[in-house]
C-alpha positions in Angstrom: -90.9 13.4 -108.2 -87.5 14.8 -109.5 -89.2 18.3 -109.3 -90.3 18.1 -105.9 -86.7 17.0 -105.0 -85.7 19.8 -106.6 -87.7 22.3 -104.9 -86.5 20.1 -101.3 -82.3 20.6 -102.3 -83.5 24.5 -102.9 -85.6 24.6 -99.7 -82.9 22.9 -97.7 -79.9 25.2 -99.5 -82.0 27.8 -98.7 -82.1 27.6 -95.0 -78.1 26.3 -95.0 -77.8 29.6 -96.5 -79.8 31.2 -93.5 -77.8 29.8 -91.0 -74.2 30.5 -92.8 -76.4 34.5 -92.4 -77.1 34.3 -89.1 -73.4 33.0 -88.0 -71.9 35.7 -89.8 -74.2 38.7 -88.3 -72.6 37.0 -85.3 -69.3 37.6 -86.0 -68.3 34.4 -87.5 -66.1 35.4 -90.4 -65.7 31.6 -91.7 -69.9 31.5 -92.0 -69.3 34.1 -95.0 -65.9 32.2 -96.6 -68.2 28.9 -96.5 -70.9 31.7 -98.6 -68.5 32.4 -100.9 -67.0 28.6 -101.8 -70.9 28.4 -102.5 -71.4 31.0 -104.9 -67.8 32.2 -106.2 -67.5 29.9 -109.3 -71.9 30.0 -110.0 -71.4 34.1 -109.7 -68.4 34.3 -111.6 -70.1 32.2 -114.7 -72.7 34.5 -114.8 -70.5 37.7 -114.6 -68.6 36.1 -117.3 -71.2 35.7 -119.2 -71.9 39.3 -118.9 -68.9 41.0 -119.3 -66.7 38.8 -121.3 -63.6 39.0 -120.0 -62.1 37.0 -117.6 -60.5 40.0 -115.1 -63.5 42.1 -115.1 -65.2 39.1 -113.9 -63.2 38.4 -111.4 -63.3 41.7 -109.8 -67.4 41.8 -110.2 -67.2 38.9 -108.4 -64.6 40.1 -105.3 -66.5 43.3 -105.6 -70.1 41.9 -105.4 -68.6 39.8 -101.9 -67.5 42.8 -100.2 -70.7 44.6 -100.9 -72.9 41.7 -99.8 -70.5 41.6 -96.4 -70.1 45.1 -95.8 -74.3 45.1 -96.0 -75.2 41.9 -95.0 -77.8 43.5 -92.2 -79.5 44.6 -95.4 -80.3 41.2 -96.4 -83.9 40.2 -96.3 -84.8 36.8 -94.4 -87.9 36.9 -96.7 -85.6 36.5 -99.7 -82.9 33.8 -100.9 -79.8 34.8 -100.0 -78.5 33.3 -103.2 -81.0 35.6 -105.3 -79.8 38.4 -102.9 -76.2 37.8 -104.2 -76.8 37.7 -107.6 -78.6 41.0 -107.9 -75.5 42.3 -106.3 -73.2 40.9 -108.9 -75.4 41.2 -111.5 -75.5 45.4 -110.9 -71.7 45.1 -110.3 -71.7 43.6 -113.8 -73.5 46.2 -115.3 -71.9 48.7 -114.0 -68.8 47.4 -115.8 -70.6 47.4 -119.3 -71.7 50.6 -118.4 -68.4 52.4 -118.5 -67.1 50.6 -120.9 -70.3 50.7 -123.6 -69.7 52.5 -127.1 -71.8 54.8 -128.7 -73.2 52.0 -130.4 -74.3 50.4 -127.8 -75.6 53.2 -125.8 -78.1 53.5 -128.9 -79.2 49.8 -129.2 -79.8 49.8 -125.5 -83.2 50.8 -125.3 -85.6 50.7 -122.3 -87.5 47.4 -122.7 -90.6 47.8 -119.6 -93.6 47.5 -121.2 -92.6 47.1 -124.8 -94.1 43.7 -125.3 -96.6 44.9 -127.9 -93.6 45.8 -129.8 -91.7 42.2 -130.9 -91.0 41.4 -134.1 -93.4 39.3 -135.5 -91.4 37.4 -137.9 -88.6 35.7 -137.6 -85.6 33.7 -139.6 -86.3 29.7 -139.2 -83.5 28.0 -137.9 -83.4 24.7 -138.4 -79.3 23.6 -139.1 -78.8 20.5 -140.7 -75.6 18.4 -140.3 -73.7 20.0 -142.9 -74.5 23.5 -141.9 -73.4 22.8 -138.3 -70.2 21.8 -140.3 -69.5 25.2 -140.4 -70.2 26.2 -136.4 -67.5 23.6 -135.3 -66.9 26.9 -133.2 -70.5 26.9 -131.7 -69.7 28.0 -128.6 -68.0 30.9 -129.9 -70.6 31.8 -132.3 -72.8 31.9 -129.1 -70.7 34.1 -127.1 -70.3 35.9 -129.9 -73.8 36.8 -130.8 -74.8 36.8 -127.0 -72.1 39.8 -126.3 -74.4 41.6 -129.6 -77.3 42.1 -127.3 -77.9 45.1 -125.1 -76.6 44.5 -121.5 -80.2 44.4 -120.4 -81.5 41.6 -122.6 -78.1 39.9 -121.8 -78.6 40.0 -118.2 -82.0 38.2 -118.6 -80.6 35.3 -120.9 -78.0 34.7 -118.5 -79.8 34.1 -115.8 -83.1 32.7 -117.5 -81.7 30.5 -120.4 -78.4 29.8 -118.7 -78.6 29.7 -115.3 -82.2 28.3 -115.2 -83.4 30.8 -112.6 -87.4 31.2 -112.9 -88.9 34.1 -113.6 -89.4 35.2 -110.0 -85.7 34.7 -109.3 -84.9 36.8 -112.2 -86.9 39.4 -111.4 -85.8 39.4 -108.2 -82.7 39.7 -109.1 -82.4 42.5 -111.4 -84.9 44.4 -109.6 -88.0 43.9 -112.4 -91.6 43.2 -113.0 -92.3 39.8 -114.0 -94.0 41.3 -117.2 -90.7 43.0 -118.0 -88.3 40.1 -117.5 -91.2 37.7 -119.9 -91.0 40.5 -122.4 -86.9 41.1 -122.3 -86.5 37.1 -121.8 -88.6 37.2 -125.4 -86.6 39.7 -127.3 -83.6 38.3 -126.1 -84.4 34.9 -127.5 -85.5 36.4 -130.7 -82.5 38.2 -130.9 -80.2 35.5 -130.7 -82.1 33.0 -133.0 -82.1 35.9 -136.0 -78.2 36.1 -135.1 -77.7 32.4 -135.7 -79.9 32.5 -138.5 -78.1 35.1 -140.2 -75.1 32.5 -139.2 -76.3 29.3 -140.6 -78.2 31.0 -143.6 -74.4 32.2 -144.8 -72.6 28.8 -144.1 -75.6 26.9 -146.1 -74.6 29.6 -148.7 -71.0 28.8 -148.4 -71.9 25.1 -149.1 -74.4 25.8 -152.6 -71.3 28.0 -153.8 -68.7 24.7 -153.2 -71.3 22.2 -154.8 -71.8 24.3 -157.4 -68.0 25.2 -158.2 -67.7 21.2 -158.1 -65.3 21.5 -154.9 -67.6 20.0 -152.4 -66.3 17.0 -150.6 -67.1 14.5 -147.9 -67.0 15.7 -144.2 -66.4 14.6 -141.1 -67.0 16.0 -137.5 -64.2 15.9 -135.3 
């Protein structure tokens, strides 16, 4: 039941969206400001996310609205606007790692399309227990930390996939991939990150042998 009133608040958004379209295409400059009250603070996460920092985001964002205005006549009915949008931004975004990558980057940022006969087979378990997540009291760091370590295109998919819950249609759609290409980057992206906080908790349970073993350990508490 809950998912078919999902898929009804996404049907019925949809067609708001339509309308708010339609009135603009008409001339009706306040359809497009109630557009962006919408989708300014969802596309500004997800630029965020991307870019990491809190400027460039904003511009992506200012930038992505003025693109999606100035070709609005481009938009296709067939499509959701919001998906529509987000590819918009989502290019901005990557545009903005683009000029700002290193060398290192450029080298880890390989073409992923058909590559999905080519994941690692093993990987790291990850299975914190309370005294290892001790030591991520800064979790949300650590993730932001290790997401910024993956190429921008295995980013992009997290983002939207892991974070923003699009489906793999949507995600597709908007970064302008095959479905098989968005399953295999969604894959090495999640890889990726679990090795990363692997590598993470594997040091901090380290950390804690080396204290209980120097006879320093003592009790802890979360906070």
């Amino acid at each position: 039941v809950s998912g078919e009133s999902a898929k009804l608040a996404m049907a019925e958004a949809d067609n708001g969206d339509l309308a708010l379209v339609h009135a603009c295409k008409g001339g009706d400059i306040s359809a497009f400001e109630e557009l962006v009250r919408r989708y300014d603070r969802k596309l500004f996460r997800i630029a965020h996310h991307l870019v990491n920092n809190r400027e460039d985001a904003e511009d992506v964002v200012q930038t992505a609205f003025l693109k999606a205005f100035q070709h609005l006549d481009q938009f296709r009915e067939s499509a959701q606007f919001s998906t529509w949008l987000t590819r918009i931004a989502m290019n901005q975004a990557l545009m903005v790692l683009r000029k700002r990558r290193t060398t290192k980057e450029v080298s880890s940022d390989i073409n992923f399309d058909g590559d999905e006969d080519h994941l690692p087979i093993e990987v790291a378990d990850w299975s914190p227990n309370a005294e290892e997540l001790y030591y991520a009291a800064e979790l949300k760091d650590i993730l932001r930390k290790t997401l910024r370590r993956l190429a921008p295109g295995l980013r992009a998919v997290f983002v939207l996939r892991d974070i923003e819950g699009f489906t793999l249609q949507e995600t597709a759609e908007a970064l302008d991939l095959s479905l098989a290409a968005v399953k295999a980057r969604s894959l090495r992206a999640r890889l990726r990150l679990r090795q990363g906080l692997s590598r993470y908790f594997n040091q901090g349970k380290q950390f804690a042998e080396v204290e209980r073993s120097s006879g320093n350990s003592e009790t802890r508490t979360f906070s």
